[in-house]
C-alpha positions as CSV (number, residue, x, y, z in Angstrom):
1,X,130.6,80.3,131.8
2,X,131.9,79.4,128.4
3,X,132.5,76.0,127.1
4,X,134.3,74.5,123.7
5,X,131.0,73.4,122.8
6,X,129.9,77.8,123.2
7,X,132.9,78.9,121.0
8,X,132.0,80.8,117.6
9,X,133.9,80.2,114.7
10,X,135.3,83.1,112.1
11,X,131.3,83.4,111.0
12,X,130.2,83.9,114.1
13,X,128.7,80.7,114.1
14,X,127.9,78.5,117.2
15,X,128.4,75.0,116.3
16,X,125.8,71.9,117.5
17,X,125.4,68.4,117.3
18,X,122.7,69.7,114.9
19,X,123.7,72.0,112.8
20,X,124.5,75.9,114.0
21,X,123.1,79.2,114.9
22,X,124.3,83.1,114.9
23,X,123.4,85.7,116.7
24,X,121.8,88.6,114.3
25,X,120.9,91.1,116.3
26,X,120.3,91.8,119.8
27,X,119.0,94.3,122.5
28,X,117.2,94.8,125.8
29,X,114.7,91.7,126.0
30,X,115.4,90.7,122.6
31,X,117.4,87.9,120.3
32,X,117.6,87.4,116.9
33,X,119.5,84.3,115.7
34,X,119.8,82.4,112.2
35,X,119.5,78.6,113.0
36,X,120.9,75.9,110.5
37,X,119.9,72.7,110.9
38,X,121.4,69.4,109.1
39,X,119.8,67.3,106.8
40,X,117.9,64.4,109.3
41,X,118.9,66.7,112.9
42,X,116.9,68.0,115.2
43,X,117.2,69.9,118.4
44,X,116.1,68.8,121.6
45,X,112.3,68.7,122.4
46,X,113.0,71.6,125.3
47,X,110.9,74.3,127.0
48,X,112.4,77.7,128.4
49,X,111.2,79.5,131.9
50,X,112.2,82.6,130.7
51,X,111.6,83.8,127.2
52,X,109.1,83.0,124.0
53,X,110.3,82.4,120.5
54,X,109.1,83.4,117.1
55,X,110.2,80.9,114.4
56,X,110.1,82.0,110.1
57,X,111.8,79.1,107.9
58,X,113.9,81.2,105.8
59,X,114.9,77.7,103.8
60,X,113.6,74.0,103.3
61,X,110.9,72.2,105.4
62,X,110.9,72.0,109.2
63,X,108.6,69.5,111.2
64,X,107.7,71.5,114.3
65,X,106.9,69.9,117.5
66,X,104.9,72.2,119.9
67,X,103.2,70.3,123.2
68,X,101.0,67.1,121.3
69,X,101.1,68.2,117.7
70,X,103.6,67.9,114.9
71,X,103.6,70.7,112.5
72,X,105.4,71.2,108.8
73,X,106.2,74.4,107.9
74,X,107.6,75.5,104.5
75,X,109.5,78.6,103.4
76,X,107.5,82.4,104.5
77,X,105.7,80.1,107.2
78,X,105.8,80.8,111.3
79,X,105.0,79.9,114.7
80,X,105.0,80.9,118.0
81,X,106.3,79.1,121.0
82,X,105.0,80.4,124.5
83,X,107.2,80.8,127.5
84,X,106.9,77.3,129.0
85,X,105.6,75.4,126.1
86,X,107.7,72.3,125.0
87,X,108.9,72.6,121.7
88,X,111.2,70.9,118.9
89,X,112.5,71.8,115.5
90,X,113.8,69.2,112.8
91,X,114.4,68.7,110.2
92,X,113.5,65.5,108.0
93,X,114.4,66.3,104.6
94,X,117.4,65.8,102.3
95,X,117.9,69.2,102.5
96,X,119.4,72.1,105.0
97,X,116.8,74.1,106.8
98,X,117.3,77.3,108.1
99,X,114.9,79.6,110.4
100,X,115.0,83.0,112.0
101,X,114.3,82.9,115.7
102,X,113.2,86.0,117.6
103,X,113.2,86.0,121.4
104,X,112.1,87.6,123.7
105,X,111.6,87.9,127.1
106,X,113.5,88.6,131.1
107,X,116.4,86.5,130.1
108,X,117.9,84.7,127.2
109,X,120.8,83.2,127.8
110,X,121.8,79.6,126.1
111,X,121.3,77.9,129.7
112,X,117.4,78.4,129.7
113,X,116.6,75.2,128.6
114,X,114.7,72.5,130.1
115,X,115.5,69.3,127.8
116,X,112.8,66.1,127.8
117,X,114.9,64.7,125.0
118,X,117.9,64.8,123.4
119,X,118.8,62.2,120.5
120,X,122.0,63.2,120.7
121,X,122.1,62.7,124.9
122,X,122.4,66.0,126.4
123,X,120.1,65.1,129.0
């Protein structure tokens, strides 16, 4: 099901309280997206039941939040998030950031999320 919030623009982009993404590439048991984040946003601290994601900030600095620890990661830098793991990405600098997000996994639609929380209350 599609909602106002799910609608791309002319870029292909899918807009958030946080910034946007857009689909790169795709295929059986695989996503590629670009994700934009705002200056001060973050997303959700979430965990998925159904796929793992591979993170590379392609611009500025991201604060990663993986299970108990709080990672930085600059420009050429990655992580991995295991299927099940909760998980966060934001962005604290003055700055846009921008990563490259590869899942993969049995499913990977948008409504495989599990949100703990949401500053922007999408609970």
């Amino acid at each position: 099901m599609s909602t106002a919030q799910d609608q791309k623009d002319v870029d292909g982009k899918v807009h958030r309280p946080w910034g946007w993404y857009a689909s790169v590439d795709s295929g059986p048991g695989f996503q590629v997206k670009r994700i934009h984040v705002n200056p001060g946003a973050s997303l959700s601290l979430q965990s998925h039941s159904h796929r793992s994601e591979n993170w590379v900030v392609v611009m500025g600095e991201a604060e990663v939040t993986l299970e108990d620890r709080v990672l930085p990661l600059e420009v050429g830098e990655s992580i991995f998030i295991e299927r099940g793991q909760k998980h966060r990405l934001a962005n604290r600098m003055a700055s846009d950031l921008q990563i490259i997000e590869v899942q993969t996994g049995s499913y990977l639609g948008e409504d495989d999320i599990v949100r703990y929380e949401d500053i922007y209350g999408r609970l």
